[in-house]
C-alpha positions in Angstrom: -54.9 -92.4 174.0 -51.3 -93.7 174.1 -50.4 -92.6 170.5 -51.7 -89.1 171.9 -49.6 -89.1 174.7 -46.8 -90.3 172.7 -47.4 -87.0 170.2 -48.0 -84.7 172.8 -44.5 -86.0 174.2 -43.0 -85.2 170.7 -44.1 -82.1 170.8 -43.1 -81.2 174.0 -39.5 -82.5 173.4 -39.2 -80.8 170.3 -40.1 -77.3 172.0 -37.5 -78.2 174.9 -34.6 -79.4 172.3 -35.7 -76.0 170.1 -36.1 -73.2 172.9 -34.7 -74.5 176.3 -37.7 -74.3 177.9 -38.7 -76.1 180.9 -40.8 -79.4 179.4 -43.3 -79.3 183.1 -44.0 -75.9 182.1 -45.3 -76.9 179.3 -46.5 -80.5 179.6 -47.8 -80.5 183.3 -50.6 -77.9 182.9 -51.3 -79.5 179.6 -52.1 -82.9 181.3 -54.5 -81.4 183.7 -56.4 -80.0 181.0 -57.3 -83.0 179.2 -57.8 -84.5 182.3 -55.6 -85.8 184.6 -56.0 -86.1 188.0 -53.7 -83.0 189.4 -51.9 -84.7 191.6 -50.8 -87.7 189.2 -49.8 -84.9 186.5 -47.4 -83.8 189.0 -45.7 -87.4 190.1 -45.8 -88.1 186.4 -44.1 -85.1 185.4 -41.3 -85.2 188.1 -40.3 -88.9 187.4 -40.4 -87.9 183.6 -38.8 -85.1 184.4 -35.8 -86.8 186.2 -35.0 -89.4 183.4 -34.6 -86.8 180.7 -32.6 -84.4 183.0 -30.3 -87.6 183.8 -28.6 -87.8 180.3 -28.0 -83.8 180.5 -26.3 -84.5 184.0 -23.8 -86.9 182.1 -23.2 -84.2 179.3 -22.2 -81.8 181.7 -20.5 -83.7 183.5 -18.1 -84.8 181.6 -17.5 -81.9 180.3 -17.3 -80.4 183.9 -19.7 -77.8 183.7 -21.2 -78.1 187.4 -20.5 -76.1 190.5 -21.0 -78.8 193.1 -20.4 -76.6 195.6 -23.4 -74.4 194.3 -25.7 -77.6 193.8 -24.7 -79.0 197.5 -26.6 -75.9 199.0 -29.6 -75.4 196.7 -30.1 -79.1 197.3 -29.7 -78.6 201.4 -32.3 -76.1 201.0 -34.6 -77.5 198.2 -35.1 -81.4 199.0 -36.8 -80.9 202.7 -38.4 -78.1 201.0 -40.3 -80.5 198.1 -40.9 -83.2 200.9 -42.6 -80.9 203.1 -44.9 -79.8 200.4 -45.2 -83.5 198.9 -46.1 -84.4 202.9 -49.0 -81.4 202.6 -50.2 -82.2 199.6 -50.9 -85.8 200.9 -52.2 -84.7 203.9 -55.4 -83.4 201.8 -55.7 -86.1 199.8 -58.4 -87.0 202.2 -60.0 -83.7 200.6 -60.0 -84.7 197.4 -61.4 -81.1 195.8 -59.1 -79.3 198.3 -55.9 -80.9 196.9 -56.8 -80.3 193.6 -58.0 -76.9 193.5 -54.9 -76.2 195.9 -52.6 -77.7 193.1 -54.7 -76.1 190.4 -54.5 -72.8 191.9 -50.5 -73.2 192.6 -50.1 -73.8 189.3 -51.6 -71.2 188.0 -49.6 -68.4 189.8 -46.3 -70.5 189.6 -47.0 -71.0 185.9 -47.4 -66.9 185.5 -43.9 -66.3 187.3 -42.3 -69.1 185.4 -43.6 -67.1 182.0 -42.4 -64.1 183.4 -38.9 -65.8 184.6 -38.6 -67.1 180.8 -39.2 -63.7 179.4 -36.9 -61.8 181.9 -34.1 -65.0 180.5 -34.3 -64.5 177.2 -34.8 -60.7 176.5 -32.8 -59.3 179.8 -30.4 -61.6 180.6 -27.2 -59.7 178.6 -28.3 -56.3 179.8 -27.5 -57.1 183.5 -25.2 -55.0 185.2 -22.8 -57.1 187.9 -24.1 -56.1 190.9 -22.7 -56.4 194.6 -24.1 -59.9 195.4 -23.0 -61.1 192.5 -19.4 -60.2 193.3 -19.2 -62.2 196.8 -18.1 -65.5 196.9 -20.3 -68.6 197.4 -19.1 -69.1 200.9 -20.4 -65.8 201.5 -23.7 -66.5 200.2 -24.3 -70.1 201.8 -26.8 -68.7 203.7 -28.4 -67.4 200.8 -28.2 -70.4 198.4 -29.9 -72.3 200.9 -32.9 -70.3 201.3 -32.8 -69.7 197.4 -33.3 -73.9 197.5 -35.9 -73.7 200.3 -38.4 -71.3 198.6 -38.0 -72.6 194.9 -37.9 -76.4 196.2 -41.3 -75.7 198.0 -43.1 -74.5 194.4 -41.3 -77.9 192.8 -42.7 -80.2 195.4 -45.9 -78.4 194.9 -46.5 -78.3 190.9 -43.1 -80.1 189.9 -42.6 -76.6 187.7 -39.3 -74.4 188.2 -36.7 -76.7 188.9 -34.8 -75.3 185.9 -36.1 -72.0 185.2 -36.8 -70.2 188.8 -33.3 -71.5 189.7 -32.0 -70.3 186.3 -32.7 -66.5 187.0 -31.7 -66.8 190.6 -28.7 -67.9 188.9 -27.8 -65.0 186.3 -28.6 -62.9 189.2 -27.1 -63.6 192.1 -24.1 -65.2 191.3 -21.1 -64.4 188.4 -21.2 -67.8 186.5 -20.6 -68.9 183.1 -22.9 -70.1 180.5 -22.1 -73.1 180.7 -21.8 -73.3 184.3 -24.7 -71.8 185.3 -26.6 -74.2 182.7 -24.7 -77.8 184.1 -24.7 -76.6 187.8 -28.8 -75.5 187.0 -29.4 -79.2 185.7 -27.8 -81.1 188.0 -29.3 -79.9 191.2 -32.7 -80.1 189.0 -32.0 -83.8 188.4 -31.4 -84.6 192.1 -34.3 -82.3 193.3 -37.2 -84.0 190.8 -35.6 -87.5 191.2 -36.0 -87.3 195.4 -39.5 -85.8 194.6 -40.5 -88.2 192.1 -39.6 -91.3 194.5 -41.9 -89.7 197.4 -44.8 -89.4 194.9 -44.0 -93.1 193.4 -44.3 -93.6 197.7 -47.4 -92.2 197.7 -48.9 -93.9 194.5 -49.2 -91.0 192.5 -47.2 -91.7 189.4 -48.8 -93.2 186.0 -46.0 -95.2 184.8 -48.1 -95.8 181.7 -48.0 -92.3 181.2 -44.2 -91.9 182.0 -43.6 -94.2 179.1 -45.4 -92.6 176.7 -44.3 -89.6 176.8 -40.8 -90.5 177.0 -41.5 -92.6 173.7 -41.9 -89.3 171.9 -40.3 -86.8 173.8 -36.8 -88.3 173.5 -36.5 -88.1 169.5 -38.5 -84.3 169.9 -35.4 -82.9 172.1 -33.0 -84.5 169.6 -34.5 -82.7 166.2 -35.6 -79.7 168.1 -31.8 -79.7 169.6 -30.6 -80.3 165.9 -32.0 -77.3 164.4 -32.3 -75.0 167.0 -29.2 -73.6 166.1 -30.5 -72.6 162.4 -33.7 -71.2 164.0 -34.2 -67.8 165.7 -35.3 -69.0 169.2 -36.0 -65.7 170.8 -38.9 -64.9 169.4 -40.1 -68.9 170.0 -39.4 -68.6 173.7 -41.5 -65.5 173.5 -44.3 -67.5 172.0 -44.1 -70.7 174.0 -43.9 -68.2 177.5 -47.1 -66.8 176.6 -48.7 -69.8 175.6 -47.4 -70.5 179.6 -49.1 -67.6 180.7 -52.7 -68.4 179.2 -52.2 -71.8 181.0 -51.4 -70.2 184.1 -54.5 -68.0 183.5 -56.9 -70.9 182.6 -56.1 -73.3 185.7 -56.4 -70.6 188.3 
């Protein structure tokens, strides 16, 4: 079971490293299908989650590619947002069958959007016009960036999906940022949103640590070679494949 675990972490990694996809997208549905209890597939994936988006924090930051200002109010918005639904989801764990067909059937829908998000990235994302919120300044749009955190911190608490992706398009439109930027800033308030959400599920006793380990054991040296020769691959039409594959999961959980 470990050595599977380990692969399926290798494989994940190396689609992450290769297409810049979201790993819960792909790994979190993944573990409820072969059997994990839904809400340990969610803990799991947002402690896993928070070391691997830890060493892309550091990268960015030293090359000082984040908008702290920018990360400040998602994170206002989006950390009571994932406690509140953390606190719901353990307020049915009484209900066994009720939490996980609640978790089941957010995943589902969330996993659809997230396809749809990842499609709308990689095909659209050039052929934006600037539009009029873009131009304002953050200040202006404090209000804004806070409720952007509120909703989208919600679905993370909830499924731990979308902490990179749903924030990403927000991102590219709603505010003028660079690549780079908009990437570093994306990550970082990622890192501090799973890493709070991944301490109240470790609180709650839903994280396989066992688990954690395993998949960490592969998915490291996956991101590195998919990260190594993603830039000799075209990753379009791999982001393409990997957000449908997304979809189907969405489809088969709900």
């Amino acid at each position: 079971m470990s050595i599977g675990i380990a692969l399926m972490g290798l494989l994940v990694g190396f689609l992450v490293g290769l297409t810049g996809v979201g790993g819960a997208a792909l790994l979190t549905p993944v573990l409820i299908l072969i059997g994990v209890n839904p809400s340990i597939a969610v803990g799991t994936d947002l402690v896993y989650n928070s070391i691997t988006k830890l060493f892309g924090v550091f990268g960015h930051w030293r090359q000082k590619t984040v908008n702290l200002q920018m990360v400040k109010y998602l994170a206002i918005g989006s950390i009571p947002s994932a406690a509140i639904a953390i606190g719901a989801l353990h307020f049915f764990e009484a209900s066994y069958h009720n939490q996980e067909q609640i978790i089941r059937n957010a995943l589902g829908y969330v996993l659809i959007f997230v396809s749809l998000a990842i499609i709308f990235k990689t095909f659209f994302e050039k052929r934006l016009r600037p539009n009029r919120i873009q131009a304002k300044p953050l200040s202006e749009k404090k209000g804004l960036t806070i409720l952007i955190g509120c909703i989208f911190g919600f679905i993370v608490g909830l499924t731990s999906l979308g902490s990179g992706s749903l924030f990403a398009v927000a991102m590219i439109y709603l505010y003028k940022m660079k690549t780079s930027e908009m990437v570093g800033t994306d990550i970082t308030h990622a890192f501090f949103l799973v890493t709070v959400a991944g301490l109240l599920h470790i609180g709650f006793g839903t994280v396989n640590y066992m688990l954690v380990g395993n998949l960490l054991m592969g998915s490291i040296p996956g991101v590195l070679v998919g990260s190594t020769i993603s830039a000799k691959v075209p990753t379009r039409p791999l982001r393409a494949v990997v957000a449908v594959l997304i979809f189907v999961s969405g489809i088969k959980l709900i």
